[in-house]
C-alpha positions as CSV (number, residue, x, y, z in Angstrom):
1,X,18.9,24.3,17.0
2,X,16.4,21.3,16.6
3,X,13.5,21.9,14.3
4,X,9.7,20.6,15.3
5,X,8.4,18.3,13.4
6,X,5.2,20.9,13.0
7,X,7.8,23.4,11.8
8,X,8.6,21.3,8.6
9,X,6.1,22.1,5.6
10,X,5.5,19.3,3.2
11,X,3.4,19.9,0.0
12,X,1.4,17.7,-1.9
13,X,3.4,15.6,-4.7
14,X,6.5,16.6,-2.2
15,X,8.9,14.1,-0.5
16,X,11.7,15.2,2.3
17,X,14.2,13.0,3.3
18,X,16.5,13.0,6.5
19,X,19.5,11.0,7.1
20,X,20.5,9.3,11.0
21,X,17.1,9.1,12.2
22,X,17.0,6.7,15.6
23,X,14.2,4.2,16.1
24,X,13.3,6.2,18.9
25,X,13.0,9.5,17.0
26,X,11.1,7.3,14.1
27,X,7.9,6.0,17.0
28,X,8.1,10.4,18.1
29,X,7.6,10.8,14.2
30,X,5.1,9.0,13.7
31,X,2.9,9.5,16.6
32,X,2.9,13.6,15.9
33,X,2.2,12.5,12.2
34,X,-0.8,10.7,13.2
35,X,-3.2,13.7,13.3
36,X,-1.5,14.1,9.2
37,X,-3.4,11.5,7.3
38,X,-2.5,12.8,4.2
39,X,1.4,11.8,5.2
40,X,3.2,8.8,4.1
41,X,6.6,7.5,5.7
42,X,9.1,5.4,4.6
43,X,11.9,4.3,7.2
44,X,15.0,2.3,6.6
45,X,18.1,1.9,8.8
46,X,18.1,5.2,9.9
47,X,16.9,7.1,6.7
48,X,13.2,8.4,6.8
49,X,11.0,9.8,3.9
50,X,8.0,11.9,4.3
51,X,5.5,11.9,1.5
52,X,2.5,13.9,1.0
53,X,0.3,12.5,-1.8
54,X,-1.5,14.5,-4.8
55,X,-5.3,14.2,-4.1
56,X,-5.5,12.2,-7.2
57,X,-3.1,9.8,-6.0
58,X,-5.6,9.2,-2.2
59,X,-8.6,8.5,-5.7
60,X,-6.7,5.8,-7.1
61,X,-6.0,3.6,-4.1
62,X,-9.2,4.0,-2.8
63,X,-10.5,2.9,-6.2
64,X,-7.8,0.3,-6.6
65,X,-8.9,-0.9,-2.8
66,X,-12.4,-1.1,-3.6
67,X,-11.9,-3.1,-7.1
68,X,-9.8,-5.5,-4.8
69,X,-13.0,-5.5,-2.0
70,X,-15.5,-6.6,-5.0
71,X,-13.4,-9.9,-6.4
72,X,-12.6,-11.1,-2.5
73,X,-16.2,-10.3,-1.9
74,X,-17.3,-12.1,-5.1
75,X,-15.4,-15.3,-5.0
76,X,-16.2,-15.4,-0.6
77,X,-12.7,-15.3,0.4
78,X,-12.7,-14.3,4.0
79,X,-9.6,-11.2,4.1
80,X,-8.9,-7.7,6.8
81,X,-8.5,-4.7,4.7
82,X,-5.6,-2.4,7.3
83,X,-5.7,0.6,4.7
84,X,-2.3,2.5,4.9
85,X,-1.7,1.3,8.3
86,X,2.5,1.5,9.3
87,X,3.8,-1.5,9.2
88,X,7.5,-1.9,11.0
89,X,9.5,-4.4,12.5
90,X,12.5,-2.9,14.9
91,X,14.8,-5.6,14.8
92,X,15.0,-5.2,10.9
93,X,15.1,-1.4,11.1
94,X,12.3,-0.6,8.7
95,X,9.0,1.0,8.2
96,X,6.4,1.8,5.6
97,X,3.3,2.9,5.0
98,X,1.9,1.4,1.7
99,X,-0.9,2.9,0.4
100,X,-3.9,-0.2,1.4
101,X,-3.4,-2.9,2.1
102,X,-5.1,-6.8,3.2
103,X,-4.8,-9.6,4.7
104,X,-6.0,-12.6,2.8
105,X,-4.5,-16.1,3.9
106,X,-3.8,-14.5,7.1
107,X,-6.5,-13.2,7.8
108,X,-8.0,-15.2,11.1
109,X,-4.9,-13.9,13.0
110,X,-5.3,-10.2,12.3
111,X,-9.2,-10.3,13.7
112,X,-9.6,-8.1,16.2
113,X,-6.8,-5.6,15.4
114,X,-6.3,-2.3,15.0
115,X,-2.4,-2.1,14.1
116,X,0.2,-4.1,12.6
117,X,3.6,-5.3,15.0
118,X,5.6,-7.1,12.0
119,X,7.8,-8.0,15.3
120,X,4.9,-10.8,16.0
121,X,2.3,-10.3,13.1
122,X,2.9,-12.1,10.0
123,X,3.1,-9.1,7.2
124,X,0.0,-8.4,5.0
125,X,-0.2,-10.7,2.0
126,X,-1.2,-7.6,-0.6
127,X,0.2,-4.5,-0.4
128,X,-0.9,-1.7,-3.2
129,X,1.5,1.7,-3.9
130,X,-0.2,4.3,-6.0
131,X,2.2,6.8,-8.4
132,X,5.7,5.6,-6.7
133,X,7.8,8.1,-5.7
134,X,11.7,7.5,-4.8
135,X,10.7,6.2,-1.2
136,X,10.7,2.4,-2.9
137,X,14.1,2.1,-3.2
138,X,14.6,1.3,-0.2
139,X,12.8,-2.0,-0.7
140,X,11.1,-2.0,2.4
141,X,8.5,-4.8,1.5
142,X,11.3,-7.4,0.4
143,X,12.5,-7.0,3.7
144,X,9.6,-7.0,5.5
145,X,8.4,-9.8,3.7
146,X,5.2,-9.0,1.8
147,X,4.7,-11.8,-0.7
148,X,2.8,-9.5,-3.0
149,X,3.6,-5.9,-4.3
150,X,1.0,-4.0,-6.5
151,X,2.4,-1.1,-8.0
152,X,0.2,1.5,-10.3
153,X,2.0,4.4,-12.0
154,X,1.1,6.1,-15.3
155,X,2.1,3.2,-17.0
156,X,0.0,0.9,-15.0
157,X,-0.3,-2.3,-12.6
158,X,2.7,-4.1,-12.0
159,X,2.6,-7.0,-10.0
160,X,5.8,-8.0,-7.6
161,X,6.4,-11.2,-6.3
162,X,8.3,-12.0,-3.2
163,X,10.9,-14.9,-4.1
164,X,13.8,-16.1,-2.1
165,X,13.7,-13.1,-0.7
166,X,13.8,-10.9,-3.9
167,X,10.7,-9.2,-5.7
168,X,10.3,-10.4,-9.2
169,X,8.0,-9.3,-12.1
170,X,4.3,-10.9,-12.6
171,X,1.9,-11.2,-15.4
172,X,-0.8,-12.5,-12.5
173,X,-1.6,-12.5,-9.0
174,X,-1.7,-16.1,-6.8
175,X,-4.3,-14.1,-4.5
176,X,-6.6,-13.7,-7.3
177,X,-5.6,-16.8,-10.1
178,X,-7.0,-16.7,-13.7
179,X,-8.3,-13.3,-13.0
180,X,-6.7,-10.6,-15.4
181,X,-5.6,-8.3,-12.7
182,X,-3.7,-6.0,-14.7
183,X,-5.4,-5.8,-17.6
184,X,-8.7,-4.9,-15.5
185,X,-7.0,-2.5,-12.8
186,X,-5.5,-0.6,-15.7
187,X,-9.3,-0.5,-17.6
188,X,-11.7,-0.1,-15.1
189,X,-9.0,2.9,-13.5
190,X,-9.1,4.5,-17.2
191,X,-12.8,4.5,-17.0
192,X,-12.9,6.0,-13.5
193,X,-11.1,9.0,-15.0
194,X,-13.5,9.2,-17.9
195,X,-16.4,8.0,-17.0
196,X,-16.7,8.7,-13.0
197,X,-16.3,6.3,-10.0
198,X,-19.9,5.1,-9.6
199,X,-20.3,3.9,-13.1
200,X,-16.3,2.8,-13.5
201,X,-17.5,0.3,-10.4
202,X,-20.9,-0.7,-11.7
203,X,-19.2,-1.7,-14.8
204,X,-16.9,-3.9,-12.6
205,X,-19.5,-5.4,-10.9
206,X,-20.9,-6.0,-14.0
207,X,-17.9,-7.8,-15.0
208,X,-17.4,-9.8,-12.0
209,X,-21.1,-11.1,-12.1
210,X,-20.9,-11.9,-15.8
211,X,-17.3,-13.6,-15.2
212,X,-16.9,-15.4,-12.1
């Protein structure tokens, strides 16, 4: 007997993970998940996670998205924010969902659209995870070819550059140079914890005007 998909329960903080899933089967996946928006997928050669997020988790990327609005806004670099838009590419077998994620050098030739098509579309130059869960293993961003990685977990930003086709670690980011990323992702996230959103970002913007 075949299950539904609407059958299958998956709770916040949650994950499931099924084995021999077709390319086919993947697109039917994901257009019944597209009424979920709380749902995160992660496909590669036939194996396909599905992720709930904690509410807290859908706070920090939206927060970590918006500190990354203010600097690209601040220093006038033209970029298309595609939020956690599915990007996929058939011929390589994979999907994923990241969290947010922008285009910034290539950003004139994503004008105009609505979804990404990594079988013609370049792939975004910044993508940002929030509280990984086992679905990065499969390294679906190396593959696909995202030049930068942003990943925050309790321990805080990492940056992951793409390299002859292999991720490696970063103090900095070449999207935003001379900027200490890290060091103000992990404070001003602290502070929206502590202190609230509003203030955490006027105290960015605060920063931004005093130090750019």
């Amino acid at each position: 007997m075949l299950l539904e998909l609407q059958q299958i329960i998956v709770k916040p903080g949650q994950q499931m993970l099924l084995q021999d899933i077709s390319w086919q089967q993947l697109e039917n996946i994901l257009e019944e998940l597209e009424g979920r928006s709380a749902a995160r997928i992660s496909y590669s050669d036939g194996w396909l996670e599905i992720m709930v997020p904690l509410p807290e988790h859908e706070k920090d990327k939206e927060f970590i998205g918006d500190l990354v609005k203010i600097l690209l806004e601040k220093l006038q670099i033209d970029f298309e924010p595609f939020g956690s838009t599915t990007l996929k590419n058939e011929r390589m077998r994979q999907a994923v969902e990241a969290d947010t994620c922008f285009y910034i050098q290539n950003q004139a030739a994503m004008i105009g659209k609505n979804r990404i098509d990594l079988n013609v579309d370049p792939p975004p130059d910044l993508a940002i995870e929030v509280d990984i869960t086992s679905r990065t293993r499969f390294d679906n961003y190396e593959i696909l070819g995202v030049p930068e990685l942003w990943r925050y977990t309790q321990k805080g930003l990492e940056i992951s550059l793409l390299q002859n086709g292999k991720y490696i670690k970063a103090q900095s980011s070449p999207n935003f140079p001379d900027i200490p990323i890290v060091e103000l992702v992990n404070e001003y996230v602290q502070q929206c914890l502590t202190i609230g959103r509003s203030q955490a970002i006027r105290n960015f913007r605060s920063w931004v005007n005093n130090n750019l």
